[in-house]
PDB file of N, CA, C and O in Angstrom:
ATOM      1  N   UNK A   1      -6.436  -5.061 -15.126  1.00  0.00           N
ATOM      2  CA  UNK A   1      -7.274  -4.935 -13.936  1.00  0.00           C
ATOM      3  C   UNK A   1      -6.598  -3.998 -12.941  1.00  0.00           C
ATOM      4  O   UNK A   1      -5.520  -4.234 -12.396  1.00  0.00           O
ATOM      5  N   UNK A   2      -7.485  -2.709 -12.729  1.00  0.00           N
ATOM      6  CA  UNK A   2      -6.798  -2.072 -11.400  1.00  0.00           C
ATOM      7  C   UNK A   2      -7.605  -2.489 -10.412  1.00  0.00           C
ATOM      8  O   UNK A   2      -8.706  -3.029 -10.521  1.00  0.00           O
ATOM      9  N   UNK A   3      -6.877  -2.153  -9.235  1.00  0.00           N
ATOM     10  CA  UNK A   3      -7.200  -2.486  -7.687  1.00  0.00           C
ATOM     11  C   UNK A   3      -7.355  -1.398  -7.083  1.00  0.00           C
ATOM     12  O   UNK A   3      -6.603  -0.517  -7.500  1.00  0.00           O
ATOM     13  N   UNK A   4      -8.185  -1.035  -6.076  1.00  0.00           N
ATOM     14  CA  UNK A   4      -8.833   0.131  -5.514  1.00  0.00           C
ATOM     15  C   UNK A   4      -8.547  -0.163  -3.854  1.00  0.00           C
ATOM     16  O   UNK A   4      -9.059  -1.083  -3.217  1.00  0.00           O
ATOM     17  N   UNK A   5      -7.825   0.614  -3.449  1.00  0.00           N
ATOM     18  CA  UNK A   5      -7.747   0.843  -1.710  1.00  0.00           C
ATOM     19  C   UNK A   5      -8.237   1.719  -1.016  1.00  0.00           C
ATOM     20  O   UNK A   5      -8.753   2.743  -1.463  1.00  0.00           O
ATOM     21  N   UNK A   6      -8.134   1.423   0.161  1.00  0.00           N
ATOM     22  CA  UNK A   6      -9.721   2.649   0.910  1.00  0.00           C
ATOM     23  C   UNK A   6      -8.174   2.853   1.721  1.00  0.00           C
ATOM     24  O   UNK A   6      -7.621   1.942   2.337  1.00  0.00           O
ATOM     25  N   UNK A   7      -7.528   4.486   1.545  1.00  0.00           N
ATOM     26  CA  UNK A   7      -6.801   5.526   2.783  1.00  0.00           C
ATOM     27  C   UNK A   7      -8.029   6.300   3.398  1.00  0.00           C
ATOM     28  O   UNK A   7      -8.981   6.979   3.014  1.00  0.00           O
ATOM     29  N   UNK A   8      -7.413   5.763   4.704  1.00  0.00           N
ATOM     30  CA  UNK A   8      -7.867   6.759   5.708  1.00  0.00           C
ATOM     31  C   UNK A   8      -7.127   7.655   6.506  1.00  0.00           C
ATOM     32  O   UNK A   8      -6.151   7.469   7.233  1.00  0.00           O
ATOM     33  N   UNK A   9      -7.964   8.941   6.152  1.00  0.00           N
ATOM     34  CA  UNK A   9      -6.562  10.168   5.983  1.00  0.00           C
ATOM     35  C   UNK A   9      -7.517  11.465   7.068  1.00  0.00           C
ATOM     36  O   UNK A   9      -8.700  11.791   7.172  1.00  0.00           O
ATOM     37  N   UNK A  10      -6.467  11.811   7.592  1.00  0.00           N
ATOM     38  CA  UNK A  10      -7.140  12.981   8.657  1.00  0.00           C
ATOM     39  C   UNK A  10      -6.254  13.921   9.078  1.00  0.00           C
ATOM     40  O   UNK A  10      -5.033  13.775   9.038  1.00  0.00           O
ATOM     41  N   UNK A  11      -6.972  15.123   9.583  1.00  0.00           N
ATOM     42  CA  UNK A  11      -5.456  16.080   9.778  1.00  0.00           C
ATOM     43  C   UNK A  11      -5.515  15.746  11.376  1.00  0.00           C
ATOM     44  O   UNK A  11      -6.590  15.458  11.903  1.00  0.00           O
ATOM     45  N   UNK A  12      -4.066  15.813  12.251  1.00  0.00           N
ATOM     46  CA  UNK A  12      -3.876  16.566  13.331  1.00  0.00           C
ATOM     47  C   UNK A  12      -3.155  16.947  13.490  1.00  0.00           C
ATOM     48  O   UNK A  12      -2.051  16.466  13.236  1.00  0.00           O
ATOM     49  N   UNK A  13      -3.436  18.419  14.186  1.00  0.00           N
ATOM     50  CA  UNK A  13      -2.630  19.718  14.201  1.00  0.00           C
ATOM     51  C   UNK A  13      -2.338  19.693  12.930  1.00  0.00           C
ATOM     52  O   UNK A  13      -3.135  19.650  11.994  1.00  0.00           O
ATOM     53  N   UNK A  14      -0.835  19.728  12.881  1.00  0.00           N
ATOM     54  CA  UNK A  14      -0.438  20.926  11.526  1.00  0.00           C
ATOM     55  C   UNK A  14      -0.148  19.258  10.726  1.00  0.00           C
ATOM     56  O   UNK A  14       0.554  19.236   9.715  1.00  0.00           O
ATOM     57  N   UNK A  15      -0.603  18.250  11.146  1.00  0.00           N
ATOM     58  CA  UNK A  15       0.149  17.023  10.017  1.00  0.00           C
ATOM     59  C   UNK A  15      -1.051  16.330   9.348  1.00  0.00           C
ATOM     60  O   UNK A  15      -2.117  16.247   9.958  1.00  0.00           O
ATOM     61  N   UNK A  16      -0.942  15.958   8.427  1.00  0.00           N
ATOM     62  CA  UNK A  16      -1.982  15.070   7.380  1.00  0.00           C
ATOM     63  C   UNK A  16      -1.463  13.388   8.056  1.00  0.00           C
ATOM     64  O   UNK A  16      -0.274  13.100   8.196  1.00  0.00           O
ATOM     65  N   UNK A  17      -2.134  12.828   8.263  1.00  0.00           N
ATOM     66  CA  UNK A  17      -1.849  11.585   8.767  1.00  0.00           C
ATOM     67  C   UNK A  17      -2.905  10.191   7.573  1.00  0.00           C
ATOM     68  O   UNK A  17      -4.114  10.118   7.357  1.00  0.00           O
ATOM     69  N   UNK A  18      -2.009   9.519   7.184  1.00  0.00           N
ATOM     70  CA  UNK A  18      -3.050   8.476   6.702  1.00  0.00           C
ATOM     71  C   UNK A  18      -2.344   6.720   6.858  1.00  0.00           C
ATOM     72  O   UNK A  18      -1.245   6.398   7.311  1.00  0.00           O
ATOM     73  N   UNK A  19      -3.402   5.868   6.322  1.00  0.00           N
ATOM     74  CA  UNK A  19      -2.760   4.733   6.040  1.00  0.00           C
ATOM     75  C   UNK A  19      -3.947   4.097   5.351  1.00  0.00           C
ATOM     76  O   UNK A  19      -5.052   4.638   5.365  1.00  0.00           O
ATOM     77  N   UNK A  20      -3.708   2.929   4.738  1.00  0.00           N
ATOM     78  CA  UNK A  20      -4.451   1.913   3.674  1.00  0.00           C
ATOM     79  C   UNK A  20      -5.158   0.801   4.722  1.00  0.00           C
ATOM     80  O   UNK A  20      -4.635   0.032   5.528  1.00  0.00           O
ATOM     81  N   UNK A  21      -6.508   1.029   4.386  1.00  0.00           N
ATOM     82  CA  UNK A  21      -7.077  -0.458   5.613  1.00  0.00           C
ATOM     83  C   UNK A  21      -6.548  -1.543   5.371  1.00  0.00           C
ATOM     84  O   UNK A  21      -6.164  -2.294   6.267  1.00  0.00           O
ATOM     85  N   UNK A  22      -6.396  -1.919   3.558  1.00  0.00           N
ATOM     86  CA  UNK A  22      -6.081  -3.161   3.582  1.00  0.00           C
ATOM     87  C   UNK A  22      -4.802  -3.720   3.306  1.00  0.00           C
ATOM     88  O   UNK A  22      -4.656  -4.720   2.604  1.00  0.00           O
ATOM     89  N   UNK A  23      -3.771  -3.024   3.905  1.00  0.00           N
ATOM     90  CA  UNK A  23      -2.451  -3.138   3.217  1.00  0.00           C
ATOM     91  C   UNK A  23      -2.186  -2.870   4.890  1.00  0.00           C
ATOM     92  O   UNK A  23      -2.485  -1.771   5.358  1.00  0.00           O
ATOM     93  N   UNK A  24      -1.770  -3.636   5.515  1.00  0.00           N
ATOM     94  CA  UNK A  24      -1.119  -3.339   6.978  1.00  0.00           C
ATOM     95  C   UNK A  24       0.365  -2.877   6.963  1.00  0.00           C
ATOM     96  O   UNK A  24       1.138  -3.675   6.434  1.00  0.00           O
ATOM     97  N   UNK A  25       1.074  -1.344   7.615  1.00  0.00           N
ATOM     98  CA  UNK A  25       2.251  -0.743   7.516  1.00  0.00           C
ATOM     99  C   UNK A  25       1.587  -0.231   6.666  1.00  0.00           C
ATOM    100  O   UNK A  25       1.134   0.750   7.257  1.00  0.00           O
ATOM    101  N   UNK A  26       1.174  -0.207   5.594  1.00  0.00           N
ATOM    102  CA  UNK A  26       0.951   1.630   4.896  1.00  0.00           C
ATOM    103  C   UNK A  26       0.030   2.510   5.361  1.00  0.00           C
ATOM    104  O   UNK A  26      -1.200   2.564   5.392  1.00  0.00           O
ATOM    105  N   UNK A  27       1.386   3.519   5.891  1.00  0.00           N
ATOM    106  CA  UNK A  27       0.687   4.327   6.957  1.00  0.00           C
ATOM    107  C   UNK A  27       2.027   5.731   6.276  1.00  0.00           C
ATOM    108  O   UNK A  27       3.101   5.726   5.674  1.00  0.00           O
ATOM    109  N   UNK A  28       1.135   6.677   6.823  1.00  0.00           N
ATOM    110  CA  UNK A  28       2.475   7.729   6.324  1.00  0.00           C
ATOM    111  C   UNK A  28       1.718   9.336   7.289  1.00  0.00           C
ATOM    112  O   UNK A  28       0.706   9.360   7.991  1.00  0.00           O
ATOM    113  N   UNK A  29       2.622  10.428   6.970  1.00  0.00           N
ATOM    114  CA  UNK A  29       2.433  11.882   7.499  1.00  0.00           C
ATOM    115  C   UNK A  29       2.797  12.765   6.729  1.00  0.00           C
ATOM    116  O   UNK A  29       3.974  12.647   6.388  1.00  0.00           O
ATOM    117  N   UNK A  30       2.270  13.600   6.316  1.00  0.00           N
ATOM    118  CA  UNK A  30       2.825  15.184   5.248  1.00  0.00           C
ATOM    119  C   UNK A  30       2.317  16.157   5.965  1.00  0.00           C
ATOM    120  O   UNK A  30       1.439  16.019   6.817  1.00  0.00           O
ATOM    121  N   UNK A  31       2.939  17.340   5.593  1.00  0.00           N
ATOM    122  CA  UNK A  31       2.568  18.649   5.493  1.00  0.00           C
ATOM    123  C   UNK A  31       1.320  18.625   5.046  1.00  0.00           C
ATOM    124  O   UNK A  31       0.539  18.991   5.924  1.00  0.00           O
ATOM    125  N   UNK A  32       0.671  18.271   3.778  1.00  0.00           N
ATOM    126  CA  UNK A  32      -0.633  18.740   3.084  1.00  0.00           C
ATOM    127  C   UNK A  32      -0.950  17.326   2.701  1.00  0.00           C
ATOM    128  O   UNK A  32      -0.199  16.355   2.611  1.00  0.00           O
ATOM    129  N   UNK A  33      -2.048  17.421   2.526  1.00  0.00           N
ATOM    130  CA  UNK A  33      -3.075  16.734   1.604  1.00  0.00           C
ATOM    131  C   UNK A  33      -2.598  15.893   0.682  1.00  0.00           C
ATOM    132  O   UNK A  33      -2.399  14.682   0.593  1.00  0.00           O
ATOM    133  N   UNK A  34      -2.445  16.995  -0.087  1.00  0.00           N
ATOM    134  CA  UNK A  34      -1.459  16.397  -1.625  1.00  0.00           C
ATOM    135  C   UNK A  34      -0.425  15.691  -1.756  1.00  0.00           C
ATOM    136  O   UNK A  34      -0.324  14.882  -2.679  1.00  0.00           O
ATOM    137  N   UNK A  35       0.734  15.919  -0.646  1.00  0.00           N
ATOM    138  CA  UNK A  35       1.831  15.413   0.072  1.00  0.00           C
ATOM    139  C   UNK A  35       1.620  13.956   0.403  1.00  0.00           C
ATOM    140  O   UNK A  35       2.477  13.125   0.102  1.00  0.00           O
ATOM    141  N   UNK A  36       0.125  13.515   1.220  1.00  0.00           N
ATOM    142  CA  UNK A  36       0.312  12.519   2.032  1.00  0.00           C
ATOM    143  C   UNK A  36      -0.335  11.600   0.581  1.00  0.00           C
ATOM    144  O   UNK A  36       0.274  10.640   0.112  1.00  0.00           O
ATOM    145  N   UNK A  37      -1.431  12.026   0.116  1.00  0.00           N
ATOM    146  CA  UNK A  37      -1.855  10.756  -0.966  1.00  0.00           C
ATOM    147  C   UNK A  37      -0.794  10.656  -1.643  1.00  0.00           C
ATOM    148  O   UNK A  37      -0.705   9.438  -1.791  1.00  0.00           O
ATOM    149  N   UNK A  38       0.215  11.189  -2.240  1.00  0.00           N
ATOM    150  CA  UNK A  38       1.436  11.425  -3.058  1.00  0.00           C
ATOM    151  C   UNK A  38       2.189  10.032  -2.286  1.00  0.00           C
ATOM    152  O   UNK A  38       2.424   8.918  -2.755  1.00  0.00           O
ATOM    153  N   UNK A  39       2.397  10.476  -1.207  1.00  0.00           N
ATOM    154  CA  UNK A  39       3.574   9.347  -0.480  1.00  0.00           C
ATOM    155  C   UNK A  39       2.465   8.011  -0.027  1.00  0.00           C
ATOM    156  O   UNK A  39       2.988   6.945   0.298  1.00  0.00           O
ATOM    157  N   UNK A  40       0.965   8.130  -0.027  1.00  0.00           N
ATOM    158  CA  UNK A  40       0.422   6.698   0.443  1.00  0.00           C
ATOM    159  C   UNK A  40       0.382   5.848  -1.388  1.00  0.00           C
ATOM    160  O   UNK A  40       0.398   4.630  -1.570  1.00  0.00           O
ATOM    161  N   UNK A  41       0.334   6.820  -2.395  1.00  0.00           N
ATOM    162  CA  UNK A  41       0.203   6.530  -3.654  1.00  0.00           C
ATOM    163  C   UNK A  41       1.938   5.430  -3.342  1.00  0.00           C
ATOM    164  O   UNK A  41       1.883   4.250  -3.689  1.00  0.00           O
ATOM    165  N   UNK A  42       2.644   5.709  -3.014  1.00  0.00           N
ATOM    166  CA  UNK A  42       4.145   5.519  -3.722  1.00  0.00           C
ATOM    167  C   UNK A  42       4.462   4.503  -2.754  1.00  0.00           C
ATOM    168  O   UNK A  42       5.384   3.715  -2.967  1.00  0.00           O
ATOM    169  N   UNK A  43       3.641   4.453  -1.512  1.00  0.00           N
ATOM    170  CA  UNK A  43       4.605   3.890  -0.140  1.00  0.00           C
ATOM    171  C   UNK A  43       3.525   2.015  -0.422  1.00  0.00           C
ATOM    172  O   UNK A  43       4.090   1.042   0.078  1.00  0.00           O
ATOM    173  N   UNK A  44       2.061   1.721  -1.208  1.00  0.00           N
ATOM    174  CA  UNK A  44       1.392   1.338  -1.422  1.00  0.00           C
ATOM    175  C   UNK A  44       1.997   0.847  -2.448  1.00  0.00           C
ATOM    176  O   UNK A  44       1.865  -0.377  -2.447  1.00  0.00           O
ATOM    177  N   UNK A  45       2.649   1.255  -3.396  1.00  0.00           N
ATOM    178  CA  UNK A  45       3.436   0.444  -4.886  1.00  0.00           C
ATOM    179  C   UNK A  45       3.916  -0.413  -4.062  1.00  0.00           C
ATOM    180  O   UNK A  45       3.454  -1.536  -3.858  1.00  0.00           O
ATOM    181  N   UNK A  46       5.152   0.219  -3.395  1.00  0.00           N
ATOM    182  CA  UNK A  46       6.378  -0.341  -2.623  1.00  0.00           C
ATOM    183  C   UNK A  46       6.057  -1.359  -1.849  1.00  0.00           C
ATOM    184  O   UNK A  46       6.853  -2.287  -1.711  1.00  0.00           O
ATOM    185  N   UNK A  47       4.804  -1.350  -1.201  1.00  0.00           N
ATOM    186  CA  UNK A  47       4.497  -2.564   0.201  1.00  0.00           C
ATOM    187  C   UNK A  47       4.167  -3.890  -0.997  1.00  0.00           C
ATOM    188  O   UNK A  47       4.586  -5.047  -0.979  1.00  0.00           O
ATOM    189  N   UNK A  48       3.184  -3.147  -2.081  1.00  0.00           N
ATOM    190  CA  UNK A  48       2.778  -4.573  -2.790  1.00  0.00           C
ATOM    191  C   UNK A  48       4.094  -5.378  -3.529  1.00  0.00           C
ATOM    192  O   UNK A  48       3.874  -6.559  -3.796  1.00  0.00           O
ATOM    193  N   UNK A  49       5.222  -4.927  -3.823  1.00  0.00           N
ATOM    194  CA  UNK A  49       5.884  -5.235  -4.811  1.00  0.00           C
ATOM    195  C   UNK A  49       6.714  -5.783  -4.003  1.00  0.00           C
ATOM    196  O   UNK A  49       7.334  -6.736  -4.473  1.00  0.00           O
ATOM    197  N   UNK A  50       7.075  -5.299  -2.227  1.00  0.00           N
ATOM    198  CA  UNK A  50       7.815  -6.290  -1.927  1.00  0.00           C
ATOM    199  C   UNK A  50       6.944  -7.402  -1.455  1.00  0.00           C
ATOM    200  O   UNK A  50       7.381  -8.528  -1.692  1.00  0.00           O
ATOM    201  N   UNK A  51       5.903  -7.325  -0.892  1.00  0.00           N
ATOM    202  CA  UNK A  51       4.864  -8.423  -0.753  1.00  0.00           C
ATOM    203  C   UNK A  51       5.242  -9.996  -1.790  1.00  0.00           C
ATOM    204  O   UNK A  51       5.519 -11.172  -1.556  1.00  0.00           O
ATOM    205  N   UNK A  52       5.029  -9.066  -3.070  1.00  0.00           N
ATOM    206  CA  UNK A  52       4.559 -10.007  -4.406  1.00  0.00           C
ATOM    207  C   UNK A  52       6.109 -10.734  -3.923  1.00  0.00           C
ATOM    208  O   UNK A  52       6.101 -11.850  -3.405  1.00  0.00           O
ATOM    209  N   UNK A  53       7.635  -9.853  -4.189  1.00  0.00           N
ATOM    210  CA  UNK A  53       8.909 -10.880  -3.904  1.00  0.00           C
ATOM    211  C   UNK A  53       8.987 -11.589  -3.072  1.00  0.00           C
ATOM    212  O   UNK A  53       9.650 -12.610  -3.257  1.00  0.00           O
ATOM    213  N   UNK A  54       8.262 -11.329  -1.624  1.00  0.00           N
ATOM    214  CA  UNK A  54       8.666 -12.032  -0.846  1.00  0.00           C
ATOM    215  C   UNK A  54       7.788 -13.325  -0.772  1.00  0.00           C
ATOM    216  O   UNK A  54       8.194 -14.345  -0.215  1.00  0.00           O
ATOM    217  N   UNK A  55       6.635 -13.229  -1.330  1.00  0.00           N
ATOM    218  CA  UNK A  55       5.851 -14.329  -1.106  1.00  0.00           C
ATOM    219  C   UNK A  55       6.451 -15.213  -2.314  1.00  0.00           C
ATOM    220  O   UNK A  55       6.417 -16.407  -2.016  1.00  0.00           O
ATOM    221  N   UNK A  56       7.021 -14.954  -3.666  1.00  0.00           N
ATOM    222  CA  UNK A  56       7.390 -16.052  -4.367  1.00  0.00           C
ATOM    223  C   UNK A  56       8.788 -16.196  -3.704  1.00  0.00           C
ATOM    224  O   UNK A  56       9.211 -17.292  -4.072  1.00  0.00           O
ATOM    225  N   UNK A  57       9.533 -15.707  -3.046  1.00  0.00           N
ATOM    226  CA  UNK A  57      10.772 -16.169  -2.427  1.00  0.00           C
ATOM    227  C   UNK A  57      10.432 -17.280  -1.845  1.00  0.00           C
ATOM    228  O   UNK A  57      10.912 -18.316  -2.305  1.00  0.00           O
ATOM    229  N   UNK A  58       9.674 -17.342  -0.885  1.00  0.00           N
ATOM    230  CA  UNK A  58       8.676 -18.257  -0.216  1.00  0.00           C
ATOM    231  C   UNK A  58       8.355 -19.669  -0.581  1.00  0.00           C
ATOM    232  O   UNK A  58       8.683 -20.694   0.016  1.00  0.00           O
ATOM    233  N   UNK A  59       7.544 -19.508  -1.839  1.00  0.00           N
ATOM    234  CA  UNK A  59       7.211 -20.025  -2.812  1.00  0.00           C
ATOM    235  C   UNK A  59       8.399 -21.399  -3.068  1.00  0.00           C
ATOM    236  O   UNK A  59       8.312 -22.627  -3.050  1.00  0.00           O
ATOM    237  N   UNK A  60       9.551 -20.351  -3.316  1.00  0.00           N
ATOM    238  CA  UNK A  60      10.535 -21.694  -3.799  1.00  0.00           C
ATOM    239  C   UNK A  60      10.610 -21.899  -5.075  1.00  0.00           C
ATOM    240  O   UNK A  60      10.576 -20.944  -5.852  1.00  0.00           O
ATOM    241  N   UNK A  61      10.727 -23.189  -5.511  1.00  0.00           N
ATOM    242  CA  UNK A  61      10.862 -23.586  -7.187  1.00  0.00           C
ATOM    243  C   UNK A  61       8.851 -24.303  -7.151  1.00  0.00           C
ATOM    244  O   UNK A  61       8.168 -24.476  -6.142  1.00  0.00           O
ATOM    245  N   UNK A  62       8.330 -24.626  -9.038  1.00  0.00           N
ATOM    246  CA  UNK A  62       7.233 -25.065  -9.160  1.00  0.00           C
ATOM    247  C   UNK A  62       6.095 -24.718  -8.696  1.00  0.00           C
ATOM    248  O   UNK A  62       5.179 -25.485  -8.403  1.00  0.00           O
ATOM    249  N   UNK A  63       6.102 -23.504  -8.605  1.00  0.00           N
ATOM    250  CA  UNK A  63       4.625 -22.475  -8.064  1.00  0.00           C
ATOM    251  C   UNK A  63       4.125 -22.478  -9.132  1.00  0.00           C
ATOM    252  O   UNK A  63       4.710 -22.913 -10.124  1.00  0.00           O
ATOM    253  N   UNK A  64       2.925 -21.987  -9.151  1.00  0.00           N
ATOM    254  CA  UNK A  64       2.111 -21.747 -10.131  1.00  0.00           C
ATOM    255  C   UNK A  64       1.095 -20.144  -9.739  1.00  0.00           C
ATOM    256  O   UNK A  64       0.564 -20.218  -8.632  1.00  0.00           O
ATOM    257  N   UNK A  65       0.888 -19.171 -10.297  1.00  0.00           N
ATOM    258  CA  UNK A  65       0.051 -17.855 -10.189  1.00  0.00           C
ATOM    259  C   UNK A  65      -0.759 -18.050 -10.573  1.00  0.00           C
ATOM    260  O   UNK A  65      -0.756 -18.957 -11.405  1.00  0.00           O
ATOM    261  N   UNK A  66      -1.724 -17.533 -10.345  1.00  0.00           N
ATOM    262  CA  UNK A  66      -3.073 -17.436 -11.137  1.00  0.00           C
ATOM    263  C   UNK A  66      -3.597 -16.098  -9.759  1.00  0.00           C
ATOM    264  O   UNK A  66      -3.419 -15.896  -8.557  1.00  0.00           O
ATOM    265  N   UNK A  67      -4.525 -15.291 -11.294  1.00  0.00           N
ATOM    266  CA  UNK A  67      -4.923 -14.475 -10.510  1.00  0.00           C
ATOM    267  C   UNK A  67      -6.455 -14.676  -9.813  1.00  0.00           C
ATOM    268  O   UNK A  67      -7.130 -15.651 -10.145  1.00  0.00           O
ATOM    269  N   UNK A  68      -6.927 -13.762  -8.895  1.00  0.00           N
ATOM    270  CA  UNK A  68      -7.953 -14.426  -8.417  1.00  0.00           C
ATOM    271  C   UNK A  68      -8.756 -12.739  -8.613  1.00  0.00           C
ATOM    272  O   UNK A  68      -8.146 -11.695  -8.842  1.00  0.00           O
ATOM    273  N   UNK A  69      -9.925 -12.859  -8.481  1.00  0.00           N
ATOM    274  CA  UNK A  69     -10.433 -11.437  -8.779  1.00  0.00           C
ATOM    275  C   UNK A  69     -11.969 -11.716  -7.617  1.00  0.00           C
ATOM    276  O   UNK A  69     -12.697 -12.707  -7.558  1.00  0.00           O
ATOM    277  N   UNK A  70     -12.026 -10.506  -6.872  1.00  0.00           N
ATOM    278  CA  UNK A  70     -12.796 -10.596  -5.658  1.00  0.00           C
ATOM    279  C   UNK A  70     -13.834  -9.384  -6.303  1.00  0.00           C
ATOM    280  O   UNK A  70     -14.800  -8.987  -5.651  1.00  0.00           O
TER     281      UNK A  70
END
């Protein structure tokens, strides 16, 4: 199953500016276009993966996952 995020990305002045609606902190700036989805692509791995650690840190011992699909 992939997951689909809505960046919202705009230029001002000379910078590409974006961030992810549903991922709060992924936010980023490039030179170009290509630059900024490149780094919201990579900065979006990174937020979920520490997300996922920190919430089973959390968690503790005897959790249980299950995925949920919206």
């Amino acid at each position: 199953m992939q997951n689909e995020y809505t960046a919202v990305v705009k230029q001002e002045d000379d910078w590409w500016v974006g961030w992810i609606e549903e991922i709060p902190g992924v936010n980023c700036q490039e030179k170009t276009y290509a630059e900024l989805k490149e780094t919201l692509e990579v900065t979006l791995k990174e937020a979920l993966e520490f997300n996922r650690k920190d919430a089973l840190t959390a968690a503790g011992s005897g959790y249980k996952e299950e995925k949920i699909a919206i």
